[in-house]
MARKETOR-519647 format. One record per residue: x negated, y, z negated of N, C-alpha, C in turn; residue number from 1; chain; residue in three letters. Coordinates in steps of 0.1 Angstrom, whole numbers, m for minus. Layout:
# MARKETOR-519647
{rec {X Y Z} {X Y Z} {X Y Z} NUM A ALA}
...
***
This chain:
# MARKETOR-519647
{rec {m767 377 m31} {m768 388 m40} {m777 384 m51} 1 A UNK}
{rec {m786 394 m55} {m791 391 m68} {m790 381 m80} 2 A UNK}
{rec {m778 389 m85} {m768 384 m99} {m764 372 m96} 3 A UNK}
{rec {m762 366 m85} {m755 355 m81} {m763 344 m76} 4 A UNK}
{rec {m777 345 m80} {m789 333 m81} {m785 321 m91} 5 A UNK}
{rec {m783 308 m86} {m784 301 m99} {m797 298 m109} 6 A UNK}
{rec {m795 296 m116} {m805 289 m129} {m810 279 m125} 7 A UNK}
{rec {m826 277 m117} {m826 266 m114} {m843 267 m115} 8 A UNK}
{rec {m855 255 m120} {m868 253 m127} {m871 261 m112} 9 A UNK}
{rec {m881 266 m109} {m890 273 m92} {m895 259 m93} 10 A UNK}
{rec {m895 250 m81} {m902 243 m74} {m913 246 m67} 11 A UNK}
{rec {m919 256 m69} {m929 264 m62} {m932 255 m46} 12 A UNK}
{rec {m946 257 m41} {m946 256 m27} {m941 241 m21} 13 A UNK}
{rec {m937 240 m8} {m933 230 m5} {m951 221 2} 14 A UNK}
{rec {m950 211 m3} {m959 200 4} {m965 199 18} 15 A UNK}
{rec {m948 201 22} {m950 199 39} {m957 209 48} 16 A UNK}
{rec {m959 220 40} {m968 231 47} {m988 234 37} 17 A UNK}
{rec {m997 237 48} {m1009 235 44} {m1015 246 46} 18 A UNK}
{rec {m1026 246 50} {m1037 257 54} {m1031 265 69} 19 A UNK}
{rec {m1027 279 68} {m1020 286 78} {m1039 296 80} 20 A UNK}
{rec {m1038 291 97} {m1048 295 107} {m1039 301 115} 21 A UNK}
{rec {m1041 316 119} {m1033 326 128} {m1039 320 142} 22 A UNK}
{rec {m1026 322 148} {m1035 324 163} {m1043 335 164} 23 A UNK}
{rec {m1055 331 171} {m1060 341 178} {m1056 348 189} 24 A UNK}
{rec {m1050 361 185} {m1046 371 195} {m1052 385 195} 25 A UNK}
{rec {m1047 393 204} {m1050 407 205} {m1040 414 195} 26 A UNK}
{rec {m1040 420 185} {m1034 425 173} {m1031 438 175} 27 A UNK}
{rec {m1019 449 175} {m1018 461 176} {m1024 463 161} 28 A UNK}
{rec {m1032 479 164} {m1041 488 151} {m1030 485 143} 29 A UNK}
{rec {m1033 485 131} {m1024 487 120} {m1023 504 118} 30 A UNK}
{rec {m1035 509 121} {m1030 525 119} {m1020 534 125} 31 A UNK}
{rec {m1015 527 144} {m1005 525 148} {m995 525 143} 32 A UNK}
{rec {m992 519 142} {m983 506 136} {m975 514 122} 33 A UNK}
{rec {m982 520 109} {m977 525 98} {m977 539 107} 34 A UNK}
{rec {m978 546 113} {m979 562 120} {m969 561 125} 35 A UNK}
{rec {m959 552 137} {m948 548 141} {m938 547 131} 36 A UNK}
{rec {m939 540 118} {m931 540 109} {m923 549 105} 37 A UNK}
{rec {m930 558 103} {m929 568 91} {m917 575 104} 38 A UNK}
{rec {m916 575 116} {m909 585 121} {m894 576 124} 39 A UNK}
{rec {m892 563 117} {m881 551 121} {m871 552 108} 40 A UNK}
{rec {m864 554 110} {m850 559 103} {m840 541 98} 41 A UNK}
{rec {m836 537 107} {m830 522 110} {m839 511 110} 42 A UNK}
{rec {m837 503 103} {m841 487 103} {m833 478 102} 43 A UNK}
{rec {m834 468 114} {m829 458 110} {m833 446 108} 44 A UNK}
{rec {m828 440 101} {m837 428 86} {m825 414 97} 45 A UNK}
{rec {m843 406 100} {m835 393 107} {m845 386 95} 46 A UNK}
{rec {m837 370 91} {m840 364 87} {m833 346 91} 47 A UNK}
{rec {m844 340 93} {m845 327 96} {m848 318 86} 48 A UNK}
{rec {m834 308 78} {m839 295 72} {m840 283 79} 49 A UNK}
{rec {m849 277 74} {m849 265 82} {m854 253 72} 50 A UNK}
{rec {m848 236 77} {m849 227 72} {m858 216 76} 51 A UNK}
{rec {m866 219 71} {m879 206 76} {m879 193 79} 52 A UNK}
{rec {m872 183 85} {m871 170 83} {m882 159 77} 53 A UNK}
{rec {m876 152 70} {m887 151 56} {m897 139 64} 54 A UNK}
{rec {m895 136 70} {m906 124 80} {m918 133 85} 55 A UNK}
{rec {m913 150 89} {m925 150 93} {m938 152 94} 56 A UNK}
{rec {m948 152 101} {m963 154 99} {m963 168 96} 57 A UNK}
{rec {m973 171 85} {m976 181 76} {m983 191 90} 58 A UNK}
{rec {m990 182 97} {m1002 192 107} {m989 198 119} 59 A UNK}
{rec {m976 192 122} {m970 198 132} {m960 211 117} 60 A UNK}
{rec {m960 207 110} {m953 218 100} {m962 232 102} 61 A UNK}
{rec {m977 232 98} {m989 240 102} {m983 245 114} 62 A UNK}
{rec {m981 238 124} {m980 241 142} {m969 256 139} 63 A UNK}
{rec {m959 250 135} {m947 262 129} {m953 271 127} 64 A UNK}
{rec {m958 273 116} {m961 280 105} {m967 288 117} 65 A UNK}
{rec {m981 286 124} {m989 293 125} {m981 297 139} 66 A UNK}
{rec {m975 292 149} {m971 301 159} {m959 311 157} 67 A UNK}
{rec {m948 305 148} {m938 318 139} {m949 329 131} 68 A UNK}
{rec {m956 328 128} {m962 340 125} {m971 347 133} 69 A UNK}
{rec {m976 344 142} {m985 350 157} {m976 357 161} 70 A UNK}
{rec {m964 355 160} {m951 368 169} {m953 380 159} 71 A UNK}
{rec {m960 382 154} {m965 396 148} {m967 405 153} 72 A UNK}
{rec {m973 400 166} {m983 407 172} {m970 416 183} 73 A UNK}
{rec {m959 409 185} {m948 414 194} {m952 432 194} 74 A UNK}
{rec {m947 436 205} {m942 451 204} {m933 454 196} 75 A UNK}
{rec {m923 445 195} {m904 454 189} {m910 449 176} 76 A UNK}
{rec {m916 442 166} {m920 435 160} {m929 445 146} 77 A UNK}
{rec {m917 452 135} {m921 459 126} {m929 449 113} 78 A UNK}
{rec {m925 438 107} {m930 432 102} {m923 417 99} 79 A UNK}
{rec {m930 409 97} {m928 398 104} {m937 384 97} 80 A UNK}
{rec {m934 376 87} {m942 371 78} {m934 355 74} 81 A UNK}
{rec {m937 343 81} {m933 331 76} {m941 321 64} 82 A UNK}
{rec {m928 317 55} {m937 304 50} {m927 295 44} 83 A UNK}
{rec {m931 287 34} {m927 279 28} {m918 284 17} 84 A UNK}
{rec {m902 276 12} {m897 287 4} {m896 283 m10} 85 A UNK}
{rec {m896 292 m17} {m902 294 m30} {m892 281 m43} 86 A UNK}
{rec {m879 284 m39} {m868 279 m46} {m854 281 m40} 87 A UNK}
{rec {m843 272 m38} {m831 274 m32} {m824 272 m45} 88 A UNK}
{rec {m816 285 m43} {m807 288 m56} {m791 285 m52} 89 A UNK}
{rec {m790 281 m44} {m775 270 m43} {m774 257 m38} 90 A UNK}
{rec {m767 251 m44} {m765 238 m39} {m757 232 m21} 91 A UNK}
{rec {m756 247 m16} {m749 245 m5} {m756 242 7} 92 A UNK}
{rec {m768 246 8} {m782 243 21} {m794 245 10} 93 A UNK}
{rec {m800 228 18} {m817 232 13} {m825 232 19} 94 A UNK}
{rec {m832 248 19} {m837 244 31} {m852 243 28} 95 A UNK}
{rec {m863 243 37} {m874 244 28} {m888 253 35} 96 A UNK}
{rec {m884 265 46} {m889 274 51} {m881 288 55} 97 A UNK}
{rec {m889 301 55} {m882 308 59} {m891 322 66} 98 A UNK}
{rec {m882 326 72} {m888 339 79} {m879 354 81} 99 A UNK}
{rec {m891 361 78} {m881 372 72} {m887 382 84} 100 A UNK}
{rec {m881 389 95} {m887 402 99} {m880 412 102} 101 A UNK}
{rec {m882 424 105} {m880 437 103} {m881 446 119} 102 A UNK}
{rec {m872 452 124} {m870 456 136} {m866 473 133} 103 A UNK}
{rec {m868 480 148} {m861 492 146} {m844 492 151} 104 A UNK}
{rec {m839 485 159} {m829 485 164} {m823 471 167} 105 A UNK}
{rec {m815 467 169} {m806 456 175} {m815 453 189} 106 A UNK}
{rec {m812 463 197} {m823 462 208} {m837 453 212} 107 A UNK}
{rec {m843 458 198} {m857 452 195} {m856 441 193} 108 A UNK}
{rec {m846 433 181} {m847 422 177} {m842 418 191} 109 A UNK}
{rec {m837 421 198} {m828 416 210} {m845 408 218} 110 A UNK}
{rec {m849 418 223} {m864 418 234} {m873 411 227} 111 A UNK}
{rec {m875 413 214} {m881 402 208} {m871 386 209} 112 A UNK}
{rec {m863 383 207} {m858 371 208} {m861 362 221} 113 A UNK}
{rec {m861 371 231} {m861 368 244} {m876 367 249} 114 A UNK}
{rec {m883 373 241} {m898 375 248} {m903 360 251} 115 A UNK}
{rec {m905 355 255} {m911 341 263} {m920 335 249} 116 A UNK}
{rec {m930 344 243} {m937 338 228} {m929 332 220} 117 A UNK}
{rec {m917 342 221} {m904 339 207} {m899 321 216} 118 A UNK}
{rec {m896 323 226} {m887 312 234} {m900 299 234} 119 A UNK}
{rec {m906 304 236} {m917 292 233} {m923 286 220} 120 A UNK}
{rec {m923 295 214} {m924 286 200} {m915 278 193} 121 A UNK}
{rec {m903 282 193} {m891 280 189} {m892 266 194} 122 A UNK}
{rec {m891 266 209} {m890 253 216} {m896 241 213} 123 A UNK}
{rec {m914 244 211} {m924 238 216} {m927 235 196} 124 A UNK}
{rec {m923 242 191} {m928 235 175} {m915 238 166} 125 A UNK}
{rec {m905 246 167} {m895 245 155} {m883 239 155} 126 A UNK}
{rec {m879 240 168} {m868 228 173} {m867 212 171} 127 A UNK}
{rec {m880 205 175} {m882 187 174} {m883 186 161} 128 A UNK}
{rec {m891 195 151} {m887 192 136} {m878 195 125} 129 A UNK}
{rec {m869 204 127} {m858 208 120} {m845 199 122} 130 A UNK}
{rec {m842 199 110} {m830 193 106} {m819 208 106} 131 A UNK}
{rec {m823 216 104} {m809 226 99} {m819 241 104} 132 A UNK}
{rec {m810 249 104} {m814 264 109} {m804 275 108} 133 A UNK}
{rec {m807 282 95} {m797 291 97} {m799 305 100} 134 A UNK}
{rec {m795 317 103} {m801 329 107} {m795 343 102} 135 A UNK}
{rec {m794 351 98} {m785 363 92} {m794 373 99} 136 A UNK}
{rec {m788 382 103} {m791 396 110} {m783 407 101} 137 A UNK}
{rec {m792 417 100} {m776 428 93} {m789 443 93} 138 A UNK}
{rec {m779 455 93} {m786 465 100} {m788 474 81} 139 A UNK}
{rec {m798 475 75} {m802 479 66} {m794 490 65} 140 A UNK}
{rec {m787 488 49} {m782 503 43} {m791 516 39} 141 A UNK}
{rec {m804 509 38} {m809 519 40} {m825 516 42} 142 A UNK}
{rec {m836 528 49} {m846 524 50} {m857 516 39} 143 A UNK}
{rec {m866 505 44} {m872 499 31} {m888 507 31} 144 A UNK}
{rec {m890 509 19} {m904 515 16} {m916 502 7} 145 A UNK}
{rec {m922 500 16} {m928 496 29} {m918 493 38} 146 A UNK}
{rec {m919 492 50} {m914 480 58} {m925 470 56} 147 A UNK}
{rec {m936 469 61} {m947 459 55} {m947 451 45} 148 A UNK}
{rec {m942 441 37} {m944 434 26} {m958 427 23} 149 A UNK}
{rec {m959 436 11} {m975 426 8} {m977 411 4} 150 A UNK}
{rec {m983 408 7} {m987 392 6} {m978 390 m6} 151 A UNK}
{rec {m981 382 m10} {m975 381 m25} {m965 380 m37} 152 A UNK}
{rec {m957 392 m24} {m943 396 m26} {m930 384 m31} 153 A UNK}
{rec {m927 385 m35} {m915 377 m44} {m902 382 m36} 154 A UNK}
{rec {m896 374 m24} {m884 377 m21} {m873 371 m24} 155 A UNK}
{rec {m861 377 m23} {m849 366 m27} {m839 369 m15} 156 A UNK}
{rec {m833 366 m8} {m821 368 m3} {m806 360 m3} 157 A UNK}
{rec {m798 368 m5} {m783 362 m7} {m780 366 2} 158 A UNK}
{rec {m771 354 9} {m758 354 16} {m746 353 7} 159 A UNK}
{rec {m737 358 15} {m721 357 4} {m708 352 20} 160 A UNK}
{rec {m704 341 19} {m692 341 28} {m680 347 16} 161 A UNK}
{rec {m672 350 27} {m657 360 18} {m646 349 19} 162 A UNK}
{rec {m639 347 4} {m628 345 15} {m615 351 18} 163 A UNK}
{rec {m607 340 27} {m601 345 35} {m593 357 31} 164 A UNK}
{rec {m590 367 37} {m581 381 33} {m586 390 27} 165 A UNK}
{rec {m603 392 22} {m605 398 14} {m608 407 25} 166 A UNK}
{rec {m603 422 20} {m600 435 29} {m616 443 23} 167 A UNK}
{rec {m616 452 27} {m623 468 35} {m630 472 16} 168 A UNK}
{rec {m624 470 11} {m623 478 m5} {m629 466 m12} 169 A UNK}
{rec {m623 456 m12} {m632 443 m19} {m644 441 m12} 170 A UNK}
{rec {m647 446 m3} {m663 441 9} {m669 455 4} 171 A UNK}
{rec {m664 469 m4} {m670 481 m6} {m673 479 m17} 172 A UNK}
{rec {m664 471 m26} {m670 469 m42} {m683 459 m43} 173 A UNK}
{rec {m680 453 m35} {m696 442 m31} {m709 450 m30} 174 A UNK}
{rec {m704 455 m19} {m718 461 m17} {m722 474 m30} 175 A UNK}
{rec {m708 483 m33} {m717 491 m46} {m727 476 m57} 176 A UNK}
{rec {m716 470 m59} {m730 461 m71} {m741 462 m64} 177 A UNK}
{rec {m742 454 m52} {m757 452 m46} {m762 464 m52} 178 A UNK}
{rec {m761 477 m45} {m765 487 m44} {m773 490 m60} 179 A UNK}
{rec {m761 487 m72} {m763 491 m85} {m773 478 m86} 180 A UNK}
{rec {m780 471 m86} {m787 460 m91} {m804 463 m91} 181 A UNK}
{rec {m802 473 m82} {m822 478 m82} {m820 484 m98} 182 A UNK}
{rec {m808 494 m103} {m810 502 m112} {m808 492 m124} 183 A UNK}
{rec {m803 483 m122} {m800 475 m135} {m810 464 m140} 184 A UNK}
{rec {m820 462 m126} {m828 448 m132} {m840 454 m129} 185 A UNK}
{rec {m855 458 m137} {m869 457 m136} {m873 450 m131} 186 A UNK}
{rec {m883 456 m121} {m889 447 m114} {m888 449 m96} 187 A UNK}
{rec {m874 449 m95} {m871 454 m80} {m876 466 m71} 188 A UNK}
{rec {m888 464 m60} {m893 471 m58} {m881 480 m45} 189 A UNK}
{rec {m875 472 m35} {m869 475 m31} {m853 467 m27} 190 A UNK}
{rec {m843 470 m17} {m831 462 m16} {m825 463 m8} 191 A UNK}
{rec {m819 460 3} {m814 466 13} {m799 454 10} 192 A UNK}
{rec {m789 462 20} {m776 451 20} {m773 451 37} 193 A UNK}
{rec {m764 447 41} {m754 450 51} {m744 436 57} 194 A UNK}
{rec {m738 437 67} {m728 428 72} {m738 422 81} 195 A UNK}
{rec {m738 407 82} {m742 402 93} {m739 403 108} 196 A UNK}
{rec {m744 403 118} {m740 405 133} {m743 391 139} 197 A UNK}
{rec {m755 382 133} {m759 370 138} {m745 360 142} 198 A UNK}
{rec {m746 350 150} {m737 341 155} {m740 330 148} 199 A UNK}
{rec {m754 330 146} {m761 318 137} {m760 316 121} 200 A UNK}
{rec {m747 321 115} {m750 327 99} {m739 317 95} 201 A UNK}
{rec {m732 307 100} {m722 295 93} {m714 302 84} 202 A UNK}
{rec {m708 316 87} {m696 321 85} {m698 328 71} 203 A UNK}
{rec {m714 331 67} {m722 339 54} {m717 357 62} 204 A UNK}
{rec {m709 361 59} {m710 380 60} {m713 392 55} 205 A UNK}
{rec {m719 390 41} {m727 397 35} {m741 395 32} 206 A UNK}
{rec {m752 401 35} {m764 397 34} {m768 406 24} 207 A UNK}
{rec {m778 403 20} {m792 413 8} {m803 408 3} 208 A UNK}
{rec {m814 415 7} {m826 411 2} {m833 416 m8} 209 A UNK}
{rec {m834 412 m17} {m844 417 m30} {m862 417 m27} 210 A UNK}
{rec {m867 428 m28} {m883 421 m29} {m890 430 m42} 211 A UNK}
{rec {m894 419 m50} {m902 419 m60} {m920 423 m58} 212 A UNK}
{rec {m925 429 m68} {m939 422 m66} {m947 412 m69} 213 A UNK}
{rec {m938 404 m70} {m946 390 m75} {m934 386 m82} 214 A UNK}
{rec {m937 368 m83} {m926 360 m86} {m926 361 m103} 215 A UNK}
{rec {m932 366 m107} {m933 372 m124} {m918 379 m130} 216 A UNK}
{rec {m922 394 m117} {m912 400 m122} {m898 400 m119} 217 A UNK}
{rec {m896 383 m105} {m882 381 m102} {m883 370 m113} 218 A UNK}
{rec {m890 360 m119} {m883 357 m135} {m878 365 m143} 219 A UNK}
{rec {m886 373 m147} {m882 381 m159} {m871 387 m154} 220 A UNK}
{rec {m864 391 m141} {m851 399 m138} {m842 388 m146} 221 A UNK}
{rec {m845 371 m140} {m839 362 m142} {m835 358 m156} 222 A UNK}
{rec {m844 362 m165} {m842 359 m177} {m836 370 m188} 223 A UNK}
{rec {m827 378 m178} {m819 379 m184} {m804 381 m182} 224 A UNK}
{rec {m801 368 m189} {m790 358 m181} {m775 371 m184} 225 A UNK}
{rec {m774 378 m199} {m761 386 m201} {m759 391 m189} 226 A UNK}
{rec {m770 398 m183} {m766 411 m172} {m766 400 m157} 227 A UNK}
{rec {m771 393 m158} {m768 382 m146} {m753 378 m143} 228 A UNK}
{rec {m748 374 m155} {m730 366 m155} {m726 380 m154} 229 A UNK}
{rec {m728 389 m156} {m719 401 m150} {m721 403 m140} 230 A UNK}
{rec {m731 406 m132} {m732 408 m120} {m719 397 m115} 231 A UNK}
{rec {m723 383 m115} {m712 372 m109} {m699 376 m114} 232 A UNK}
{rec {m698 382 m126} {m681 381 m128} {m675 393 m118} 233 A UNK}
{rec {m682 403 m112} {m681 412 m105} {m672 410 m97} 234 A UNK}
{rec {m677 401 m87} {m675 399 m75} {m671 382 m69} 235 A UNK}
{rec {m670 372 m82} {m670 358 m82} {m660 357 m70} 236 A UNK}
{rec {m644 368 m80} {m634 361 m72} {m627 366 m58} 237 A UNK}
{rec {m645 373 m50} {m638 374 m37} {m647 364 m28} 238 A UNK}
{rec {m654 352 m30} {m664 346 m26} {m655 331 m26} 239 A UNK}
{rec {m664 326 m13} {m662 315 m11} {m672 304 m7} 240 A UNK}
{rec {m683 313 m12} {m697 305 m10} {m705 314 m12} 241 A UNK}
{rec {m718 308 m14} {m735 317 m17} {m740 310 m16} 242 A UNK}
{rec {m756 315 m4} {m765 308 m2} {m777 321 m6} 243 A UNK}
{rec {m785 310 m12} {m795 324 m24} {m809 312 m22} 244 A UNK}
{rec {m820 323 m15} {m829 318 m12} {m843 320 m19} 245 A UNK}
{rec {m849 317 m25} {m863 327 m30} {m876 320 m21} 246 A UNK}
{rec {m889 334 m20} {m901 332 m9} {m909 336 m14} 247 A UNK}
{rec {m922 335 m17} {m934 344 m16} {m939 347 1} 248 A UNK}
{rec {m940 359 m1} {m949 361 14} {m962 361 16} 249 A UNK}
{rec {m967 354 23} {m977 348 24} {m988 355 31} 250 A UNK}
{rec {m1005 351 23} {m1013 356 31} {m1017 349 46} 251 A UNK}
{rec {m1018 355 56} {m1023 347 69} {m1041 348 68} 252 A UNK}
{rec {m1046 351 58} {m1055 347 58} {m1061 332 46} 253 A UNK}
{rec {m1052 327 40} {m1052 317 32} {m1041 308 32} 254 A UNK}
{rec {m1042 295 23} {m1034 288 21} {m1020 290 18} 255 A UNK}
{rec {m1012 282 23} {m998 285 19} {m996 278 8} 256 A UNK}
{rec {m1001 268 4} {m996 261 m9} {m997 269 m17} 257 A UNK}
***
């Protein structure tokens, strides 16, 4: 969740990732593509952290980079954007990549997961170098405007594990904060929340993502710390962990550093 970022310097880009060259593929129109949107009600928001093991070669990090982002091109595949992550705002996982994309249905993320590109990259470049991988799925509270994220973009996402006993009404008060945090902090272009469905989420069941227009105006939310400790005092004492990730999304036609 937003409010629940720690205070920590931005390490900006990681090292381990370089110059991102897309595959060359056959690309659906983009005019397509936004004309389909507009009539899509439901999104669901998958996102992949991952942990880079620190031995390895910068040019197989590239390899990632560039075949996790060629699955763009997928059919189920609304938007879809990897890179290097910006700053990890808990001390519970560090990880040092991430991928964020956007589906119409459960379905889609389903047919996407399975499509042979997805099972092949995974295999053939994200698997032999990661140390750690975590994954959150959850079906947007509500639709995001864009679904598309512009390059540039300043993301943040929280996970929240509960703990144990906390009922129906303490998980409803969670999500109103979320909800109240676009109106409270400048800057937030959009927000979505929901429950995780992933198997892969190490027991995190609330997810939300923040996206900014740039990592400017997710400082300046940041710096202002009064309305921050409230946010946390909100909701501290139904939590039993937070994993809070920050990203810029990246151009695929330039450098990732």
């Amino acid at each position: 969740m937003f409010g629940l970022a720690l205070k920590s310097r931005p390490l900006f880009f990681s090292p381990l990732c370089r110059t991102f060259s897309p595959p060359k593929r056959l690309k659906k129109p983009q005019s397509f593509r936004f004309s389909v949107e507009a009539n899509m009600s439901k999104t669901i928001e998958h996102v992949v952290l991952f942990k880079v093991k620190s031995e390895t070669d910068p040019s197989k990090v590239d390899t990632m980079i560039n075949n996790l982002n060629g699955l763009v091109t997928l059919d189920p595949v609304r938007h879809l954007a990897c890179g290097p992550v910006l700053r990890n705002g808990s001390s519970l996982f560090t990880f040092t990549h991430m991928l964020h994309s956007r589906y119409s249905s459960k379905e889609d993320l389903d047919t996407y997961s399975q499509h042979p590109d997805h099972m092949g990259a995974v295999k053939e470049s994200v698997l032999p170098i990661c140390k750690d991988i975590m994954a959150v799925d959850w079906e947007a509270d509500q639709t995001p405007d864009p679904i598309v994220l512009p390059p540039g973009s300043a993301v943040r996402v929280s996970f929240l594990k509960l703990k144990d006993g906390v009922g129906e009404d303490a998980k409803n008060e969670i999500y109103g904060v979320i909800k109240g945090i676009k109106e409270s902090f400048g800057g937030i272009q959009q927000i979505t929340s929901g429950e995780n469905f992933s198997a892969r989420a190490k027991g995190f069941s609330i997810a939300s993502i923040a996206v900014f227009k740039s990592v400017k105006e997710m400082e300046e939310a940041d710096s202002n710390e009064e309305l921050v400790n409230l946010q946390k005092q909100k909701v501290k004492d139904y939590l039993d962990g937070v994993v809070v990730v920050d990203y810029v999304v990246p151009s695929l036609s330039s450098s990732s550093l």
